[in-house]
N, C-alpha and C positions, 0 to 999 in steps of 0.2 A: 376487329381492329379498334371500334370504339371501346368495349373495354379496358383492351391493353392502356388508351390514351387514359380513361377514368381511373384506372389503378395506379398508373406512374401520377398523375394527377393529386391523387388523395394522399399518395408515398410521399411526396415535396409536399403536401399541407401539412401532413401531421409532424415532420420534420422541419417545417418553420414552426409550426405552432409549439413546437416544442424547444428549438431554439429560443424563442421568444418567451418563453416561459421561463428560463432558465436563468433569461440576461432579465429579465423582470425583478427574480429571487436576488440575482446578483446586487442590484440596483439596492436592495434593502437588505440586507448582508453591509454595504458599504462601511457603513459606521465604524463597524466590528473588525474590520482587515485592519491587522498591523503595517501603520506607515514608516514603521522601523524598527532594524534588528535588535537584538538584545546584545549583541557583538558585534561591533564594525569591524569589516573586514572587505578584502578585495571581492571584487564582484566574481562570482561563480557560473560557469557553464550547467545546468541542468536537464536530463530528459523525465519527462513524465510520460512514462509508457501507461497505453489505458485499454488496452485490448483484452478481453474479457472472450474464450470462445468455449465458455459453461455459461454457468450462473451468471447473468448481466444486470449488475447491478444497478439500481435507477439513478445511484449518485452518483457514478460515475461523469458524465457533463456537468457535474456541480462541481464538483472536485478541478476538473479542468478549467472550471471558468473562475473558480476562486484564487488560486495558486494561480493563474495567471497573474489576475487582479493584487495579487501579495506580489507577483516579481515586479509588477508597475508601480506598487505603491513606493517600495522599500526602496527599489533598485539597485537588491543585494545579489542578485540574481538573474540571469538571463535563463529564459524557460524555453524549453523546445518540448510541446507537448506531440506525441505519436501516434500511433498503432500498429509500427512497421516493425517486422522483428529484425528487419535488415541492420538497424541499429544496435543491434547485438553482436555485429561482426566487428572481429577485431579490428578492421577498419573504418569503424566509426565508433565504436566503441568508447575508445581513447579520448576521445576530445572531451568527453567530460567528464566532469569532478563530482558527481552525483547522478543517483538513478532514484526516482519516485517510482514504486508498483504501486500502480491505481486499480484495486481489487480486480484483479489479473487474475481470475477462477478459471481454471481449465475444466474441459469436459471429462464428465465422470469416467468414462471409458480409459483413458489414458492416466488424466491426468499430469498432463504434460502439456501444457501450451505453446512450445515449440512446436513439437511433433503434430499437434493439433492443426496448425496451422499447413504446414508444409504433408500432408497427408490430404487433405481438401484439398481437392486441384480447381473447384468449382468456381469457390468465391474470388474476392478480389484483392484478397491475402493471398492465397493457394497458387493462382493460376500462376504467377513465374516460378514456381518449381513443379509444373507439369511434365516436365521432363526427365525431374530423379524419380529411380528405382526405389522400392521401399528400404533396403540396405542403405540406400544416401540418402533417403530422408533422417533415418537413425542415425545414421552417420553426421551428417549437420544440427539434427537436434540437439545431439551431445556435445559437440564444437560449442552450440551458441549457451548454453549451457556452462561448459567450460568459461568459457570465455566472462559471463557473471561472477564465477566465482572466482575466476583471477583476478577482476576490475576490483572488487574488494579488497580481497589478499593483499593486493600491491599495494594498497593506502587508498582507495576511492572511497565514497561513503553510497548506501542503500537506505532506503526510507520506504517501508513496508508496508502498505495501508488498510486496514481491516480484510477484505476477502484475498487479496495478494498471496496472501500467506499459501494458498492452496494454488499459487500459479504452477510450481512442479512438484508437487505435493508428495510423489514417491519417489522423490529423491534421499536419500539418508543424506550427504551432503547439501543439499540447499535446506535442508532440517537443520543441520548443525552450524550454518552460517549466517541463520536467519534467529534460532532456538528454540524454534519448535518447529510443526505440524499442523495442519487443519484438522480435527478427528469430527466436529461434529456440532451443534447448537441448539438449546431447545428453543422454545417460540422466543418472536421480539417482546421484552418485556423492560420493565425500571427494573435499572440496574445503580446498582448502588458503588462505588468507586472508593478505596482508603486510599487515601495518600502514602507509600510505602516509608517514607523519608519525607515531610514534609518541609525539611532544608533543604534539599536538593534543586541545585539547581535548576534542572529539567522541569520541574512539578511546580515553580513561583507562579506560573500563570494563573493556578487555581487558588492560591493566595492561603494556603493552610486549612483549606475546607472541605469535606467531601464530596464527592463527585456525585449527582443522581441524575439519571436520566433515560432515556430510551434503545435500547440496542437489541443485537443479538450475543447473548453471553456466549463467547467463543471456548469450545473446549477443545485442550490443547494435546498433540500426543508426541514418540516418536522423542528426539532431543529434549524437548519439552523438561521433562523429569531429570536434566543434567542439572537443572538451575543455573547453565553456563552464560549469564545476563547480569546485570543489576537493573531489576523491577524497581516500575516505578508508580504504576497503579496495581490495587490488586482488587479484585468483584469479591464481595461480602456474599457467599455462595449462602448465606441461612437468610436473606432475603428474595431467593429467587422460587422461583415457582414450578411446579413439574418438574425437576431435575431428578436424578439419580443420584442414590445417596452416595454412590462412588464418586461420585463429583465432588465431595467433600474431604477426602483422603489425601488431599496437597492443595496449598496452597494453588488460587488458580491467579495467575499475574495476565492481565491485559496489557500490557504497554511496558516497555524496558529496553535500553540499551546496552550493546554490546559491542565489544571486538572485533574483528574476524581479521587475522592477520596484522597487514597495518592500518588496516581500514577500519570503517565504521559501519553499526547498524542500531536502526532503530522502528522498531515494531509497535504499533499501535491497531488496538483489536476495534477502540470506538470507532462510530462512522459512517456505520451502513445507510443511515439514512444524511437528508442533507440538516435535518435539524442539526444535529452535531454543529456541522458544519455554519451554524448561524449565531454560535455561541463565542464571544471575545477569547475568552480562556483557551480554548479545545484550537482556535485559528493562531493564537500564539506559541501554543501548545507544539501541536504541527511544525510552525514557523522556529524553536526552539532546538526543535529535533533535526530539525532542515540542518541548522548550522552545526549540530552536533554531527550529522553524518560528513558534513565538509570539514570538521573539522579545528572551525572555527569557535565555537561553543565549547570550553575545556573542562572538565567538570569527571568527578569518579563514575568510572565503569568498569569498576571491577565486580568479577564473577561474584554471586553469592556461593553459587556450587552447590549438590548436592551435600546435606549434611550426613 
């Protein structure tokens, strides 16, 4: 019994120590959070969904605690940050006017973080659907599913954040409403960033300069190769290191918006770490995109397409 207590013990230390770590980073990040939109407009309902059940990203609670701190500053925004997929149902769904995926990596097996979720019956996601059959967990995966890709469709806005991208990763439609795929990354390395448009709207934040910094160069598959976006960063692939030379055969675009019915999206591969995250440009950046997916931010997004 004394273990159990020393285990649950050290579980809530390292779990404040790590909270406290978090709101420490925050604290000096401060400076850098935009205290105001680049659009005024009516205040907006948000979810930041952060559930991660693969790859769990360690800026994940950075991300949370920052975008917080941006809905407090601005107060363009009301934020409702999650982990529940229950907010996927069409009954809750609806209330809001934007979705944040906060690098939402599903497990390799699947690759489905619905289905992930509701197939563990263990955790403390899983256990209220201990009672569907594997037929109804499929059966609700694809509902909640759906239901994403309607919220868009009908004019909502999506805001995709570095590993997100691989939240239902074999889906051909969340590929094509998102524009691409996750396929793969070599090591975290400097990355080198062109501004694709350097009048663009979207891209003022970096102020006409190119982007260098630290990431994982994300390669892209699957819609990907439609070019059905307007990119707005693209990775200088002859300064990366260890790649494959097929890496170099298309343009690789990190960052870009797009369409999807009446709706909006907006993908951004920087991020994985919280440095990103500590730089003015990249948190107005972000904040840019926010309003683009609401809709608010008016600016060209038409397709380049494949040539």
């Amino acid at each position: 019994m004394k273990s159990v207590f020393t285990l649950i013990f050290l579980l809530v230390s390292v779990s404040s120590f790590a909270q406290g770590k978090v709101e420490k980073w925050l604290q000096s990040v401060e400076e850098h959070i935009p205290s105001q939109t680049t659009i005024t407009a009516a205040k907006k309902k948000v979810l930041l969904f952060s559930l991660a059940t693969g790859y769990k990203h360690s800026v994940i609670p950075y991300v949370d605690a920052v975008m917080t701190r941006m809905s407090e500053k601005t107060d363009a925004f009301e934020l409702v940050v999650s982990d529940d997929i229950d907010y996927f149902t069409k009954a809750k769904i609806s209330q809001f006017d934007a979705i944040i995926l906060n690098n939402n990596c599903s497990d390799r097996k699947e690759r489905n973080l619905f289905r992930d979720v509701l197939i563990n019956k263990k955790d403390k996601f899983g256990a209220k659907y201990k009672d569907l059959s594997s037929s109804e967990c499929d059966q609700l995966a694809a509902q909640l599913e759906q239901n994403l890709l309607d919220f868009v469709y009908e004019g909502k806005g999506l805001m995709v954040l570095h590993g997100a991208i691989n939240m239902l990763n074999n889906s051909e439609r969340i590929s094509k409403m998102i524009g691409g795929s996750f396929a793969y990354h070599p090591k975290f390395q400097t990355i080198t960033l062109k501004l694709v448009d350097p009048k663009h709207p979207m891209v003022k934040a970096f102020g006409g300069k190119e982007v260098v910094y630290k990431d994982e160069p994300y390669i892209l598959n699957k819609a990907y190769s439609d070019f059905n976006f307007k990119p707005l960063l693209e990775m200088d692939t002859n300064k990366l290191v260890k790649i494959k030379d097929s890496v170099k055969e298309m343009p690789r675009y990190m960052a870009w918006i797009k369409k999807h019915g009446k709706g909006r999206v907006f993908y951004t591969a920087p991020g994985h770490s919280e440095k990103t995250y500590e730089r003015a440009s990249f948190l107005q950046f972000y904040l840019d995109g926010l309003q683009y997916t609401l809709g608010d931010l008016k600016c060209d997004d038409s397709p380049i397409k494949k040539q």
